[in-house]
C-alpha positions as CSV (number, residue, x, y, z in Angstrom):
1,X,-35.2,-42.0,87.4
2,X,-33.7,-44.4,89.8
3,X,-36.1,-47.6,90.3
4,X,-33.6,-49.0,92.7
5,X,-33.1,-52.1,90.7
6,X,-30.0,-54.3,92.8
7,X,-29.8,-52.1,95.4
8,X,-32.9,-52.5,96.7
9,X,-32.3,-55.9,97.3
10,X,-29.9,-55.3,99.8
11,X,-31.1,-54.5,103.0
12,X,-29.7,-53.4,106.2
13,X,-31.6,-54.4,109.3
14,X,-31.3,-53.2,113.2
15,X,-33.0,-54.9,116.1
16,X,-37.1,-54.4,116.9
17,X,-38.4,-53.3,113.5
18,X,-41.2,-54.6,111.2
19,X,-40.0,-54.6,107.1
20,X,-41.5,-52.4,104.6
21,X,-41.0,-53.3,100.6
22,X,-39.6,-50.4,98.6
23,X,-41.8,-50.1,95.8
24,X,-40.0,-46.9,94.1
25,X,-37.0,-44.5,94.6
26,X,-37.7,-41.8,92.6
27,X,-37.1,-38.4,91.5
28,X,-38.8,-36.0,89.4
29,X,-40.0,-32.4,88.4
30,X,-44.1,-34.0,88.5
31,X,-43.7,-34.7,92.4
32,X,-42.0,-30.8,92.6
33,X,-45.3,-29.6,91.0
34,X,-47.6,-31.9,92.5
35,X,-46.8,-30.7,96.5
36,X,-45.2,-27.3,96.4
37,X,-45.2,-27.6,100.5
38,X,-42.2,-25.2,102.4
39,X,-38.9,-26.6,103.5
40,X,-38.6,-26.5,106.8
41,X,-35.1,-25.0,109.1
42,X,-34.6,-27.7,111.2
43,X,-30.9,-29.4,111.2
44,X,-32.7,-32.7,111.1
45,X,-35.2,-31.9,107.8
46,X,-38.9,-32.8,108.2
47,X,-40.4,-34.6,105.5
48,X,-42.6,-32.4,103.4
49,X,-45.5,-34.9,102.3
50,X,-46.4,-38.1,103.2
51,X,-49.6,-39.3,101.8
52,X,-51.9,-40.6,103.6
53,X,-51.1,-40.3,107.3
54,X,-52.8,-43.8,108.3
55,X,-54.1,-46.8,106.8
56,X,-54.3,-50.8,107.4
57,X,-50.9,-52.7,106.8
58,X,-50.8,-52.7,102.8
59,X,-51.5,-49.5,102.1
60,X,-48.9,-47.5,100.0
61,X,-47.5,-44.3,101.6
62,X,-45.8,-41.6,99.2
63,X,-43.2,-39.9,100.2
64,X,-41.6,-36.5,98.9
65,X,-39.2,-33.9,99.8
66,X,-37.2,-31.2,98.9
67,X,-35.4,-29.9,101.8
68,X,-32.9,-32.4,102.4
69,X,-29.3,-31.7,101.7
70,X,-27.9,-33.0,98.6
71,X,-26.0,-36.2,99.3
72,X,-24.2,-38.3,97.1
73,X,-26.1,-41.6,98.2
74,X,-29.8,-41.1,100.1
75,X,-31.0,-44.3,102.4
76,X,-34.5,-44.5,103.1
77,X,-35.3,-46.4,106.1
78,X,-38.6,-47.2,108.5
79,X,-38.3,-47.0,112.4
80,X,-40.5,-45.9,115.8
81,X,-39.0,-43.7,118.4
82,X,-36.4,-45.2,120.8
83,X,-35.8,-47.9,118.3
84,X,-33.5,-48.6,115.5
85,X,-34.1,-48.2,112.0
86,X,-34.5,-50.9,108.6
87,X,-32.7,-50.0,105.3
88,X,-35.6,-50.1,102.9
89,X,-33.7,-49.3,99.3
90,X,-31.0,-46.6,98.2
91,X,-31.3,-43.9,95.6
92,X,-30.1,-40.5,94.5
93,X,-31.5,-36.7,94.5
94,X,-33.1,-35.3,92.1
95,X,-30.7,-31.6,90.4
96,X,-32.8,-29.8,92.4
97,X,-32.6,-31.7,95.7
98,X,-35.9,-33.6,95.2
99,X,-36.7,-37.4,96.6
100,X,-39.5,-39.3,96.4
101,X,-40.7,-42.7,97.4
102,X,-43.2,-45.0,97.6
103,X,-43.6,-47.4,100.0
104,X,-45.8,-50.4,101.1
105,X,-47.3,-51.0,105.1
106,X,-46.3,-55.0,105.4
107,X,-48.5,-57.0,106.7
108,X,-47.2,-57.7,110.1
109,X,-47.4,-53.8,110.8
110,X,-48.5,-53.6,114.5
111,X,-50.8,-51.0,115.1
112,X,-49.9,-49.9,118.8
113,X,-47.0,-47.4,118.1
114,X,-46.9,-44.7,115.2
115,X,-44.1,-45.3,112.8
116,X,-41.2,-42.9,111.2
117,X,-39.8,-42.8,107.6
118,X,-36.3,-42.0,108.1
119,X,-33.9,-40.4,105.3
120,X,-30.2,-41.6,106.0
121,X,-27.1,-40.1,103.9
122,X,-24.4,-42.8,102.6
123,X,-23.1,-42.7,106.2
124,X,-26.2,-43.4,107.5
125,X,-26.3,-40.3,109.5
126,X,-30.0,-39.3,109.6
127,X,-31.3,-35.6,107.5
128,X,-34.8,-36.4,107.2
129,X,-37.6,-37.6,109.5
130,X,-41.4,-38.1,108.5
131,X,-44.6,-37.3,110.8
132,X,-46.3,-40.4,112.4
133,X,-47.7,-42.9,110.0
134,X,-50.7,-44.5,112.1
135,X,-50.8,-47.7,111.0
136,X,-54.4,-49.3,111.9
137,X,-55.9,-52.6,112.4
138,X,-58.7,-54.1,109.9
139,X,-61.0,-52.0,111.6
140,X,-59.3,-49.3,111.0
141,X,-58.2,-48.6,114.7
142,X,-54.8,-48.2,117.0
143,X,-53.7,-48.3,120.2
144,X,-52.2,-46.4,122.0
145,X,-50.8,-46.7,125.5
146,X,-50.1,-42.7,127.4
147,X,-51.0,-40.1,130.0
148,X,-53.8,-37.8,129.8
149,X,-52.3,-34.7,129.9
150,X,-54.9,-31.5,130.2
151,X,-58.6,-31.4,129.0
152,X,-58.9,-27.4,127.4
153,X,-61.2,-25.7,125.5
154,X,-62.9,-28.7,125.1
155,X,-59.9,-31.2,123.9
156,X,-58.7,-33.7,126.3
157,X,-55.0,-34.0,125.6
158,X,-53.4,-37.4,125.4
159,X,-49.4,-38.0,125.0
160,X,-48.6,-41.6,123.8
161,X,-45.1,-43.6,125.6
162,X,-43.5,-42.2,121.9
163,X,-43.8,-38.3,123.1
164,X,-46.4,-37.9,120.4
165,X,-49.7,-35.9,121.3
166,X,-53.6,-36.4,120.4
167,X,-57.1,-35.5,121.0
168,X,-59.6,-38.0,122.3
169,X,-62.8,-37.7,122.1
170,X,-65.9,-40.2,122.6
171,X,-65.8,-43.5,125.1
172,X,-63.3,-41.5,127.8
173,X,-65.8,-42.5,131.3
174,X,-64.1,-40.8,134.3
175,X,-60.7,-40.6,133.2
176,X,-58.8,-37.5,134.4
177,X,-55.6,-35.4,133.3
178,X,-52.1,-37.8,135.1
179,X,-54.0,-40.9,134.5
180,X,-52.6,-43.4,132.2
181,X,-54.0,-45.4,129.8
182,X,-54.3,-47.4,126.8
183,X,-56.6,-46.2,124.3
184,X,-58.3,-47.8,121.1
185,X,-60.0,-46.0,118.8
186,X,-60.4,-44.9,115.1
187,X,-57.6,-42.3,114.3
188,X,-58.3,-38.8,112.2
189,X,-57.1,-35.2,111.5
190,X,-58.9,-33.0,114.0
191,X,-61.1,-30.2,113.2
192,X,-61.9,-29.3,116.4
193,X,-59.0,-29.6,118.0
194,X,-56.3,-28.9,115.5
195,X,-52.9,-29.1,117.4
196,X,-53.1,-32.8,117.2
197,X,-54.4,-35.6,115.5
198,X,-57.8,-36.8,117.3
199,X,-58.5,-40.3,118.3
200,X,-62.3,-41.8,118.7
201,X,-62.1,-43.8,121.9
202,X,-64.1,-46.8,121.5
203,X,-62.2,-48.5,124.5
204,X,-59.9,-47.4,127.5
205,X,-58.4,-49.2,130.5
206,X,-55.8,-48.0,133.7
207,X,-52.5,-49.0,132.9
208,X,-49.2,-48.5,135.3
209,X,-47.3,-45.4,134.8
210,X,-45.7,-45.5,131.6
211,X,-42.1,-44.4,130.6
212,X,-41.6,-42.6,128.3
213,X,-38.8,-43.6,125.4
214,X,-36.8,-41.3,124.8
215,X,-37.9,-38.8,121.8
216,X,-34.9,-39.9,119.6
217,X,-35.3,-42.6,116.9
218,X,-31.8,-43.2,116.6
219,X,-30.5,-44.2,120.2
């Protein structure tokens, strides 16, 4: 087991991101048992688990993978799309591949863009990328400033400046697919509308047109 001890202390740090403490670097047959999810094919490895999804700045977020190729040194880091990224702590794979970590939300989290956890090799060339973390406010809300895209079948379609999509439902007055807005609400997984994670509108107001970044959390 590697706890990170002095290495973790060290921390590389690139413009525009918020710090997360690394709690634990760790690898072990328990996680391997305890989420049995597929590897995926991509070139750039998705994350397998990440648990939970969302939560107010504190809350600890598990990580665990065992898709990522096997590297002689493994860099977790923390980003948002279009930025850079924060070295968090260093660690090594597991025989079989495995990596897990757990981390902490800091308190200064903002809640208006969805963050990444980013796996790095010793060259800090990136082979593994999270889904959004939402991180909320203590009301449990974001925001989120987008373009309606399509209302279908019921589910009005929103895609945030970061390229990610959701589902709005609730406060959403006149507002019409190609407006664009910023949006607060109460995040969730969707059963209704399952392609993407639904937010409750509680508020929304016109915005200019908004540029997208560009859907790469390296550049």
């Amino acid at each position: 087991m590697n706890r990170c001890r002095n290495q973790c202390r060290k921390r590389r740090v690139l413009p525009g991101l918020v710090a997360l403490p690394l709690l634990l670097f760790t690898a072990g047959s328990a996680f391997a048992q305890a989420h049995p999810n597929p590897a995926t094919p991509d070139s750039l490895r998705q994350i397998q688990t990440m648990e939970p999804r969302m939560g107010p700045p504190g809350t600890e977020v598990s990580l665990y993978t065992e898709n990522i190729p096997l590297q002689a040194r493994v860099v977790v880091g923390l980003g948002a799309i279009g930025t850079g990224f924060e070295e968090l702590g260093t660690g090594d794979q597991g025989e079989f591949g495995e990596i897990g970590a757990t981390v902490r939300v800091p308190e200064d989290a903002a809640w208006d863009r969805a963050v990444v956890f980013i796996i790095f090799n010793g060259n800090f060339a990136p082979t593994g990328l999270s889904d959004p973390f939402h991180v909320t406010d203590g009301e449990g809300r974001v925001q989120r400033t987008g373009t309606i895209v399509e209302q279908r079948n019921g589910c009005v379609t929103f895609e945030d400046r970061d390229g990610y999509f959701y589902s709005l439902t609730g406060a959403l007055g006149d507002a019409k697919p190609g407006d664009s807005v910023i949006v607060e609400g109460t995040p969730s997984r969707s059963v209704t509308c399952p392609e993407a994670d639904t937010i409750e509108v509680e508020s929304l107001e016109p915005t200019e047109p908004v540029e997208r970044v560009h859907p790469n959390p390296f550049r």
